[in-house]
N, C-alpha and C positions, 0 to 999 in steps of 0.2 A: 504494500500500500504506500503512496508515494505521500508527499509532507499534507497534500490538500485530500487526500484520498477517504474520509471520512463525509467533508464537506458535497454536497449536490449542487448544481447548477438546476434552478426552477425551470421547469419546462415552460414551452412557448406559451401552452393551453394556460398557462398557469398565472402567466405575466401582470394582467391586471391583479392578482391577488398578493402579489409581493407586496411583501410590509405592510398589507392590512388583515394577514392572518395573528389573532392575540393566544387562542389555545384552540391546540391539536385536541380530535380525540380518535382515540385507536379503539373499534368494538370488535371484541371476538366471539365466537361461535353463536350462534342464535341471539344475539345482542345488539342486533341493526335497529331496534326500534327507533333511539334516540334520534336517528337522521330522520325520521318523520317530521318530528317536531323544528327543525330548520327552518328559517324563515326567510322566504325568498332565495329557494335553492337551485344552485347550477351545480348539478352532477355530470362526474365526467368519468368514464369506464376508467379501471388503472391500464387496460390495452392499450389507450390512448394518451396515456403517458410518455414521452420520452423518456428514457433512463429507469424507466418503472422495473423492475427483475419481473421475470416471469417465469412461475413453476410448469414444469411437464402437466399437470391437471389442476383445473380449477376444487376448490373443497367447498363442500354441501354448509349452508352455515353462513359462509362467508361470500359477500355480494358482488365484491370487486369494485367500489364505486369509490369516487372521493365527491361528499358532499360540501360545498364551499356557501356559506350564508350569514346565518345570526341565531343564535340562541341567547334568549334571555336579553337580548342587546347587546351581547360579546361578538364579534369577529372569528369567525370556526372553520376550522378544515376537518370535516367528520369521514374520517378511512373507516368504510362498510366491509371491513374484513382485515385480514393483515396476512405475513406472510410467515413462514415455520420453516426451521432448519431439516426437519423431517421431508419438506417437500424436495430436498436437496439442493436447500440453498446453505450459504456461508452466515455465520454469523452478522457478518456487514453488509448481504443483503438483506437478511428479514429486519434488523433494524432500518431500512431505508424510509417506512414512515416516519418515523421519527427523526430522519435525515432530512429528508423532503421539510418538514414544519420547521425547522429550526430555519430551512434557507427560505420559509415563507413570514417568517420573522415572529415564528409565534415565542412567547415569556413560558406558557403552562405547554404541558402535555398531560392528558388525562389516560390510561390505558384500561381498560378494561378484560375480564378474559374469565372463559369459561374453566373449572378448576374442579377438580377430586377433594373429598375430604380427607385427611390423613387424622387431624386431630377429633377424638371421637366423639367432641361434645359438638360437632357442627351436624348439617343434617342438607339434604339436598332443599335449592329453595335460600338457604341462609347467604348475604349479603357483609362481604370480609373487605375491609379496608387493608392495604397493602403495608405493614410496617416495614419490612424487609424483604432480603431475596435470597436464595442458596440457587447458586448455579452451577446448573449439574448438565449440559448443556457440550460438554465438551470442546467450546468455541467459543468466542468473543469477539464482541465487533472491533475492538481498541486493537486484535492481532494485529502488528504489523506498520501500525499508526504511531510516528512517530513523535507525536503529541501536536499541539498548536503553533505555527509558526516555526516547526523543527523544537522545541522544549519537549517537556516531561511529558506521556505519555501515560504516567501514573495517576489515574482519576480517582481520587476516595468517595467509597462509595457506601463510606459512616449515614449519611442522610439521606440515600439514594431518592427514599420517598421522604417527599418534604413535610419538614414537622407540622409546619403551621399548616398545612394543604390538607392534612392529616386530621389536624386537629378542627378545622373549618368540616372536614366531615361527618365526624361525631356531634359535632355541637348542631349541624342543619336535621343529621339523622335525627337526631331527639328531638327536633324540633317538630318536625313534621312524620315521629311516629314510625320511624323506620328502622328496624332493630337493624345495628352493623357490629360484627365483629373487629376485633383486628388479627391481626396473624401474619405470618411469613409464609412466604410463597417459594415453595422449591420448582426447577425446570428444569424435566429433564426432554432425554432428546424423542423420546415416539418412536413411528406412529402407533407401536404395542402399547397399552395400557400396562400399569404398571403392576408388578404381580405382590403375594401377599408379603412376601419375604423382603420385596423393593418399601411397601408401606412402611414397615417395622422400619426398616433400616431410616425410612425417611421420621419417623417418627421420633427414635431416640435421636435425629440431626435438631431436631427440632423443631419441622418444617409440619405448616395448621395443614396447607392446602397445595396441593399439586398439579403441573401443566405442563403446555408442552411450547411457551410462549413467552411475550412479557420480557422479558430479560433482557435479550439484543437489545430492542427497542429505550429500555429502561438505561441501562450504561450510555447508548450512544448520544440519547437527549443529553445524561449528564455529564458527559464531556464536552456537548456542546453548549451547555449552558439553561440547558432548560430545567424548569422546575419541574417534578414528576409527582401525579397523584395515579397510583393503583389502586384499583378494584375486581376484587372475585368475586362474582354469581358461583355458589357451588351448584353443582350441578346432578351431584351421584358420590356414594361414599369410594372413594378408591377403594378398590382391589374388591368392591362388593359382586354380592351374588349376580346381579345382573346389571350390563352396565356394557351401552353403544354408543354410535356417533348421535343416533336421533335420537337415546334418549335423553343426550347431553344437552341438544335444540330443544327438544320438548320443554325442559327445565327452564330453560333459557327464555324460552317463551313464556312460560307462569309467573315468571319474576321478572319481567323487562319493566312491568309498570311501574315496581318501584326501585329499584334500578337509575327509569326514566325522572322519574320525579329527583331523587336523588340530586341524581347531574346536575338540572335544570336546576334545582336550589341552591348549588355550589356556586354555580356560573350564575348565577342572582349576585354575589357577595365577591365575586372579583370586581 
């Protein structure tokens, strides 16, 4: 990766939105609702992208679309899907959404992502704030990036998710009646679910909730400066008795309302 190798140039389609994107959000699996609520939206396929990566098959779940508009009267670039190292991409491409917003000059990134329960007290349905991450992903978007301007390369990522981004979601949840956990988020690499001995193991790591996501994305914003707020929809108990791609969307779908609401509360208070 060369010194700007991290960095994207904004596509043509994209031009007008330079520097008036304020916060990215990234939704995963069954999680596209929030682009509904967009106001005054120009979607544009990621085909249509210049520099966009694109996996050998599109995945069920995931829309392919970037909605560009207003939420709440914020400035938004809404990715209707995202992209996975399992699809046989690099670490530094599936973070590319979160490449893309930072060169459309957004502060926040929001990510969202469908997830396993590891820790026992959650339940499918239940709604986790991102405190941290274990990346188990055996990649990294920073491989190879020789930091900014040719510097350090060494990003800490003690706050990866931002405290007060954090804390603004607990304080909106309660306000508007929305139970949210907090927890850490382990990622590993798919597309197998992960089996009962992999839970345990994640379990005594420490990790609430499980994916196969989030991470790229989450480093490469914070190297480039962006603020990061994560969120997991659980969706199914890891390593449970039964436990698919649809039934991960069906989940996704029971809870996108408050989810939706959520969001929309956040981005009220930026």
């Amino acid at each position: 990766m060369g010194a700007d190798g991290l960095r994207v140039e904004v596509p043509e389609a994209l031009a007008p939105w330079r520097g008036q994107v304020r916060v990215a959000l990234v939704l995963g699996s069954g999680l596209g609702a929030v682009a509904d609520a967009v106001e005054g939206p120009t979607e544009i396929p990621f085909a249509n992208l210049a520099g966009f990566p694109h996996p050998p098959a599109a995945l069920a779940g995931h829309a392919g679309r970037l909605v560009l508009g207003k939420l709440q009267g914020v400035a938004c670039a809404v990715f209707m899907g995202r992209l996975h190292t399992y699809q046989g991409l690099s670490a530094l491409d599936a973070a590319y959404p979160a490449r893309l917003a930072a060169a459309l000059g957004a502060e926040v990134i929001v990510v969202t992502n469908a997830a396993g329960a590891v820790n026992r007290s959650l339940d499918a349905g239940d709604l986790v704030v991102i405190d941290d991450h274990i990346n188990l992903l055996g990649d990294n978007p920073l491989r190879g990036w020789p930091g900014p301007d040719g510097g350090t390369p060494f990003v800490s990522m003690r706050d990866g998710y931002d405290p007060a981004l954090r804390d603004l979601a607990r304080v909106v949840a309660m306000e508007e009646g929305i139970a949210l956990e907090g927890g850490v988020y382990a990622a590993v690499a798919g597309p197998s679910y992960e089996t009962p001995a992999e839970v345990r193991a994640l379990e005594a790591a420490g990790a609430d909730v499980v994916g196969m996501s989030t991470v790229p994305e989450v480093i490469a914003a914070r190297a480039l400066g962006l603020r990061v707020l994560g969120l997991s929809l659980v969706t199914n108990v890891a390593a449970g008795a039964r436990i698919s791609h649809e039934e991960v969307l069906s989940a996704g779908e029971r809870a996108s309302a408050d989810l939706t609401r959520l969001i929309l509360a956040i981005l009220s208070r930026l």
